[in-house]
C-alpha positions in Angstrom: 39.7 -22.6 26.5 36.8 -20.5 27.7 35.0 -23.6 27.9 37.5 -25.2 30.1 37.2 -22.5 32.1 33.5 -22.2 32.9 33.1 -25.8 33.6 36.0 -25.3 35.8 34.0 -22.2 37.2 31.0 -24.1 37.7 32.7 -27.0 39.2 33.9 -24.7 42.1 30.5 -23.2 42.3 29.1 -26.4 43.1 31.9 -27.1 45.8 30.9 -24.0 47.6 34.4 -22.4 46.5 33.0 -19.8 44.8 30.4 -17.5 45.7 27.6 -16.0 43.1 28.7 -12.7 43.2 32.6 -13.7 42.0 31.6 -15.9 39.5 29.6 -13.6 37.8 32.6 -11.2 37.3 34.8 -14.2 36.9 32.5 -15.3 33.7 32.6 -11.6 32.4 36.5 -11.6 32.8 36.9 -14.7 30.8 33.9 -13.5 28.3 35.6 -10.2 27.6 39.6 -12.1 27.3 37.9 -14.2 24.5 36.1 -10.9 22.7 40.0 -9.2 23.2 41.7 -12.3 21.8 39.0 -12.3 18.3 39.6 -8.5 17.9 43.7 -8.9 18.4 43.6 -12.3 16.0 41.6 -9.8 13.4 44.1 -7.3 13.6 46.8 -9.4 12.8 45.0 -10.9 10.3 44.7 -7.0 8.7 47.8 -6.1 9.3 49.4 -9.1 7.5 46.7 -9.0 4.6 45.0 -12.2 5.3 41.6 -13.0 5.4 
């Protein structure tokens, strides 16, 4: 998904309906939602003894 996303990012960069500035803090939202999904799938994973 987060590569759907940033080719999706980068297509609206390209068609001028993004500018620079957003779509760095757009890439860093979707960045950080990925890191926040890994830590929440490990913390299942602890809590129901799975590894």
């Amino acid at each position: 998904m987060e590569r759907k996303l940033r080719k999706q990012h980068i297509l609206r960069l390209n068609e001028g309906l993004c500018t620079g500035q957003a779509g760095i803090v757009y890439v860093d939202i979707v960045s950080n939602l990925e890191r926040i999904g890994d830590h929440a799938v490990n913390i299942a994973e602890a809590v129901l003894g799975e590894e």
